[in-house]
Each structure stands twice: as C-alpha cells, then as structure tokens.
C-alpha positions as CSV (number, residue, x, y, z in Angstrom):
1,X,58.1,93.3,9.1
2,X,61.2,93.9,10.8
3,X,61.1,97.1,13.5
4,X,63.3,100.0,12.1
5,X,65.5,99.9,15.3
6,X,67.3,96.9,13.8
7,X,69.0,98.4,11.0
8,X,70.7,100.6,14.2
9,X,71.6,97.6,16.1
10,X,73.1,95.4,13.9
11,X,74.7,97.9,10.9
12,X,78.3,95.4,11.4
13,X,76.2,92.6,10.5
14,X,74.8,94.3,7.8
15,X,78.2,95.2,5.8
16,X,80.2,92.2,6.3
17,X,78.6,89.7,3.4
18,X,77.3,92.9,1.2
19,X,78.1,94.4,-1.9
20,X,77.2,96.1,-4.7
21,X,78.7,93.6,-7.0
22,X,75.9,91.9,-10.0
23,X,74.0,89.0,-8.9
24,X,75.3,85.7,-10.3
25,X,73.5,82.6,-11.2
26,X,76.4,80.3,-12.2
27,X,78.1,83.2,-14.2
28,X,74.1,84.6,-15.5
29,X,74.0,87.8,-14.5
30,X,71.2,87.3,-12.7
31,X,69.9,85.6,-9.9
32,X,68.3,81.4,-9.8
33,X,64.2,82.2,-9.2
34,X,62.5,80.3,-6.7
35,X,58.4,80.8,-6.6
36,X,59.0,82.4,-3.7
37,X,63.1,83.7,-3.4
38,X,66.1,83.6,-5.2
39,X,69.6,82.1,-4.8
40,X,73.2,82.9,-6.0
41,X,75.7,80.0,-6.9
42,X,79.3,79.1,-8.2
43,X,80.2,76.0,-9.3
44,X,84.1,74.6,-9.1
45,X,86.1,74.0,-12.1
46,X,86.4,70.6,-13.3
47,X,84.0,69.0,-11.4
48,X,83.1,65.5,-12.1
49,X,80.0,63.8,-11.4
50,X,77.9,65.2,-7.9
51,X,80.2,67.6,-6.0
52,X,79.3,69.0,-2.2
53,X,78.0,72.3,-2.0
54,X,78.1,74.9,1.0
55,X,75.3,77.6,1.5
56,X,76.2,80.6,2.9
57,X,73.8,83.3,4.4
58,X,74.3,86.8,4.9
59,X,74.0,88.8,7.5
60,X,71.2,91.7,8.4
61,X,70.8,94.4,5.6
62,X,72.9,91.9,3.4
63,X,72.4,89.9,0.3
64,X,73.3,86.8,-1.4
65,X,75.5,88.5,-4.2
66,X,77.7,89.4,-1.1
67,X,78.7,86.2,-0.2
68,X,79.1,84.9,-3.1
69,X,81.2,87.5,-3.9
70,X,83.7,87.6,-1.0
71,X,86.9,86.2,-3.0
72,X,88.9,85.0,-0.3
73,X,86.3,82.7,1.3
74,X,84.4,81.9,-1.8
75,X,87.5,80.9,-3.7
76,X,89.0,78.2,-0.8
77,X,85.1,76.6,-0.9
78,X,85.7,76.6,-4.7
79,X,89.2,75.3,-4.7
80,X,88.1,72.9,-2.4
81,X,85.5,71.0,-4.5
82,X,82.6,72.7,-3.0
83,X,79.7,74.2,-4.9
84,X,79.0,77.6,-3.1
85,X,75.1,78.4,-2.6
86,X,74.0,82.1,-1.5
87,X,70.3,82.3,-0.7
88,X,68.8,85.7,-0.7
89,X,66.6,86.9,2.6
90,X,63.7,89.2,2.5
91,X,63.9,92.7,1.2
92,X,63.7,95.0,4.4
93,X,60.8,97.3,4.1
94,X,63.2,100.2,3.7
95,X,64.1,98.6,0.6
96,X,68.1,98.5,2.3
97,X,69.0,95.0,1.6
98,X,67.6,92.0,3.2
99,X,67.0,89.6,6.2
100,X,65.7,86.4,7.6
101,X,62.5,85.7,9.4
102,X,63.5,83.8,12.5
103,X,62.5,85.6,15.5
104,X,60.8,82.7,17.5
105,X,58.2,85.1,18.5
106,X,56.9,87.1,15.4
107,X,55.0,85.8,12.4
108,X,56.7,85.1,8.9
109,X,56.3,86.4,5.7
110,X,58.1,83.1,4.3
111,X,59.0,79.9,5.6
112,X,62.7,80.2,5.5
113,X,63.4,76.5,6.5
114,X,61.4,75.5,3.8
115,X,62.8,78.1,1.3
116,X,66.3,76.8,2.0
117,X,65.8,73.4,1.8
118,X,63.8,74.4,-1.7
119,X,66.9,76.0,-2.4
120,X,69.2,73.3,-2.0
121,X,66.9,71.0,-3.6
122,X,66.9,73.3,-6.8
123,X,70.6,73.8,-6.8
124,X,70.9,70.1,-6.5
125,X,68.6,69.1,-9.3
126,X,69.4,72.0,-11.8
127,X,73.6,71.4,-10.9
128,X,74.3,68.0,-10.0
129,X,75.0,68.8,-6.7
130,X,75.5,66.0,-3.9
131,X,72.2,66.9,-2.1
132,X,73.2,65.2,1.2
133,X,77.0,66.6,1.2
134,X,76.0,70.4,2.3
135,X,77.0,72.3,5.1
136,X,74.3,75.3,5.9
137,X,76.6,78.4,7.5
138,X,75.9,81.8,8.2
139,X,77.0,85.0,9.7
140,X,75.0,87.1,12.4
141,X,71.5,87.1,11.8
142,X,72.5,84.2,9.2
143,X,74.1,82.7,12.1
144,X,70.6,82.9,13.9
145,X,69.1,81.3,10.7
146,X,71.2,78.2,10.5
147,X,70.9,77.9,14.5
148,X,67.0,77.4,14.0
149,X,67.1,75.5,10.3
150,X,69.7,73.2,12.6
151,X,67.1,72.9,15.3
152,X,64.0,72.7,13.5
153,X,65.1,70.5,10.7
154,X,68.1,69.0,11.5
155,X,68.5,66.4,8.3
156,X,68.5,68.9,5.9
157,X,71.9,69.8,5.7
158,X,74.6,67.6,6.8
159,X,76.3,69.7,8.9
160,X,75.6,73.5,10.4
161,X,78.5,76.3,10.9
162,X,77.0,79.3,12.4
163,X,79.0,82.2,13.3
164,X,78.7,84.7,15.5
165,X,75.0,84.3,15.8
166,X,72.7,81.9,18.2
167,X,69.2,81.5,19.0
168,X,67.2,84.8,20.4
169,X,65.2,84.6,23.5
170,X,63.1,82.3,24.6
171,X,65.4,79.9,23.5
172,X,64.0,76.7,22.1
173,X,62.8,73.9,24.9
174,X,64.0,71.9,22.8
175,X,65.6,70.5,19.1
176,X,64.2,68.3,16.4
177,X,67.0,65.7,16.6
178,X,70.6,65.3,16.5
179,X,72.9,67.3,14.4
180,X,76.9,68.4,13.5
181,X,77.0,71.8,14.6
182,X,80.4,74.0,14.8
183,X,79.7,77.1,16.3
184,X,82.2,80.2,16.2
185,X,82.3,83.4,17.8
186,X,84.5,86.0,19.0
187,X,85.3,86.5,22.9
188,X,85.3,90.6,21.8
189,X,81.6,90.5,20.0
190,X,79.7,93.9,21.0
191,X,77.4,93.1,18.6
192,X,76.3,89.5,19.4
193,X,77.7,89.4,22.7
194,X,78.2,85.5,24.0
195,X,76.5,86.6,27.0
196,X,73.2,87.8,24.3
197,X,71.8,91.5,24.8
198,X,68.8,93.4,24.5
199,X,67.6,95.1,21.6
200,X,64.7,96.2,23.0
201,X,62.8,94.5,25.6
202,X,61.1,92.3,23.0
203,X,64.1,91.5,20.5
204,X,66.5,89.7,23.2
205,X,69.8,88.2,21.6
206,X,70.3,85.0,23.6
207,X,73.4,83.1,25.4
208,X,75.6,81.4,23.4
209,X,76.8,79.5,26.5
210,X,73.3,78.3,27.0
211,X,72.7,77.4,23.2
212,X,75.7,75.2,23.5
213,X,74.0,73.9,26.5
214,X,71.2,73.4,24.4
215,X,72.9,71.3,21.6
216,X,74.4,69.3,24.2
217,X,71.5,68.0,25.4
218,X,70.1,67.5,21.8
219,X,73.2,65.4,20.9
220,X,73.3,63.3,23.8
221,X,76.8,64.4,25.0
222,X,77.1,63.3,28.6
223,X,79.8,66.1,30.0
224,X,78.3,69.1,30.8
225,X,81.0,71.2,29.7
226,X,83.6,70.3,26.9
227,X,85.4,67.6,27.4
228,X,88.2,68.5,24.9
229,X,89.9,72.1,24.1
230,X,92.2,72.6,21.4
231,X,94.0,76.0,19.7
232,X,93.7,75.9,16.2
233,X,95.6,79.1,14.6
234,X,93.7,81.9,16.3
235,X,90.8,79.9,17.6
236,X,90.3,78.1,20.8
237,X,88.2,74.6,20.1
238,X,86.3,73.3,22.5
239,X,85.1,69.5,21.8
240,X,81.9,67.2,23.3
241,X,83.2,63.6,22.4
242,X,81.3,61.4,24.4
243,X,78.2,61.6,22.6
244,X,75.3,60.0,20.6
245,X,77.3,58.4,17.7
246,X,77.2,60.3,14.2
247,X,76.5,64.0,16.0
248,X,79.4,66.4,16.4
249,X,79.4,69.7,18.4
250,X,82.3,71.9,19.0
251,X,82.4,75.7,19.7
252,X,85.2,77.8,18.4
253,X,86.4,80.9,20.1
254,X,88.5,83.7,18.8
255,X,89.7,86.9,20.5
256,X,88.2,89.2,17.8
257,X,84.8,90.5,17.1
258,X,82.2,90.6,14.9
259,X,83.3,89.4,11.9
260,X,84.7,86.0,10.5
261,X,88.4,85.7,10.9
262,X,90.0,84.8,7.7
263,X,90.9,81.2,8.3
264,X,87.3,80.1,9.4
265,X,87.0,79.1,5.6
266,X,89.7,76.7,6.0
267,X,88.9,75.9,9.3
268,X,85.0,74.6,8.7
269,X,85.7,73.2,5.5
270,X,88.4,70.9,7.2
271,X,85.8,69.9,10.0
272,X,83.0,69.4,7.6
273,X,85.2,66.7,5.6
274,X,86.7,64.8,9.1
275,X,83.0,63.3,9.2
C-alpha cells in the first residue's frame, strides 16, 4: 500500500503518461492478461520476421494506455521498427490510477522485476518480438522502476533509459552486474530534484549524482567523473568511455523539468541502436 501523501507529491508524474484513452492490446480494445498484470502494445507496420521492442512505464497515478497512447513518442518508436510495450502498475488503493512497488524498504504486493520480464517474455512469444533487442524506459516513478529492474536484473533488457527518476534512499550497496544505462533529467526538476528530496522522513528521493556514481562503479568505468560531454539539441551528454567492454553509461541533462522533452524519443532510440 502506497501512503496517501504520494498522490500530493508527485501529481506531475502522475499526468504526463495518462489518459483516458481505451486500453489497446495490438488494436483489441483491451488490455494483454498476465496471471498477475496486464500490458499494452503496438506493433510497427510491415514488420518482417523478429522486430525490437521498447517498454515504456508510466509514471505515478499513471497507466499503461497513457504511454501507449502519447502519439508523438509512440509513433517515432513505431516508425522506427520498434514494437512499443506499456506495462500496467498497480491500482493505487484510491482506485486513481496506478504505480510500481519499488521502494527498497517496503514490502511488495507483486514482484515487478519478475512481472516485467513476464511481460516481455509474453510480448515476445505471442508477437515475434526480438526478446534480447529491448530497451526497458520509464518516466518518474517508472524512472525509479527501470533504475532497480537495471540493478537487480541487469540481462533482462538490453539496455535501460530512465528519466527523471533514480534510486530512493538507501541507495543500493551495490548492482547485480554490468549494464547500458542512459539516464536523463532536467537541471530545473522540483519534482525529482538531482540533488533527491524528502517526502517524508521515510520516503527519501535519492541523488542522481550519486546513482551515476553508483553505475560507475558497476560498469567498471575508471574516471570518476565523465570523461566525455557533448550537447545534443537541448541536452548536455555526459559520457564514461573507459570502461568494462560491452557496458555504456551516459547521463543526459536538459534545462527543463519534469517532463520528457520532445526529442528524448529520437534521442534514446539513436543511442540504443549505436550498440
């Protein structure tokens, strides 16, 4: 159960992937059914033989249906070649849309690393999907989520985007194993500060700056701080290159705030394909 102060706290989150458009299971109007969750997905036109998918979760008080229903970003992954995949989160006990169990310190009412993974599994099986080409993003709390399904599992998914959401506190000692991770966020967040903030004094958002610390440990990278900065369109790159071969970490900045600016799409789907 999730404390009602959080619906207060993190409304922006709530709103950006949400919307009160019909569920969609591959043009069903409905929802794919897991035992235990359910999962939204478009498929591109013309695809031929297993294509790559991305899986997108919402934010707090969000659904599925809401990404997979924000045209702009949806319809790049699409034109792309990319399968999109929108899990569904937990109802909230309000019964106001949904979120993710990933607080390190509370107990789970689903394993949602194993859900996910059950969901791209499915999506693969039931779609010809190209089970080890998927990139796991997220926004807010979904950035939280694919911060921890990065750090708990990290071969799941080929690659993790989260934006403008890290670990809470503690942070984790340490990570499962190596991983591609491009992490966004804007310098302007009041939301998800970079810096982290305090909910209350048991629901603690944590430092971006130390979760980058964090992955640079996990991948090996032997500078401290970025070794490499580069502005791409509104966003400030920063690059670890001298680390353990096959991992990739790089932390994109932007002078906005909460919210994803509109050429992340473009921007994480070029990085995910420069493998």
């Amino acid at each position: 159960m999730r404390p009602a102060f959080w619906g207060l706290a993190l409304l922006v989150a709530a709103t950006f992937w949400a919307t009160g458009a019909a569920a969609d299971c591959n043009g069903v109007d409905q929802p794919c059914r897991l035992t235990n969750g359910t999962y939204h997905i478009l498929l591109p036109k013309a695809a031929k033989g297993p294509v790559p998918a991305i899986m997108l979760l919402h934010g707090y008080g969000g659904e599925g249906v809401g990404s997979i229903r924000n045209k702009g970003m949806v319809n790049l992954m699409l034109a792309r070649g990319y399968a999109v995949i929108a899990p569904d989160g937990q109802p909230r006990p309000n019964g106001k849309g949904r979120s993710w169990d990933f607080h390190p310190d509370r107990p789970a009412t689903r394993d949602e690393t194993a859900f996910l993974i059950a969901v791209a599994d499915d999506a693969a099986a039931e779609y010809g999907l190209q089970r080890d080409a998927m990139l796991l993003a997220g926004f807010s709390i979904g950035g939280s989520m694919t911060s921890y399904v990065a750090c708990q599992a990290p071969t799941a998914f080929a690659a993790y985007a989260p934006v403008a959401g890290s670990f809470w506190r503690p942070h984790p000692a340490a990570c499962a194993g190596t991983v591609r991770l491009l992490h966004t966020h804007g310098t302007a967040d009041r939301t998800v500060p970079l810096i982290g903030r305090a909910i209350t004094p048991d629901f603690v958002q944590g430092n971006v700056f130390e979760a980058m610390e964090i992955w640079r440990r996990t991948n090996g990278c032997a500078s401290a701080s970025a070794d490499r900065t580069e502005p791409q369109g509104v966003f400030s790159i920063q690059r670890w290159t001298d680390c353990q071969p096959g991992t990739d970490l790089q932390f994109a900045l932007h002078d906005g705030g909460h919210s994803i600016p509109k050429s992340w799409a473009k921007m994480a789907v070029d990085w995910f394909e420069d493998r």
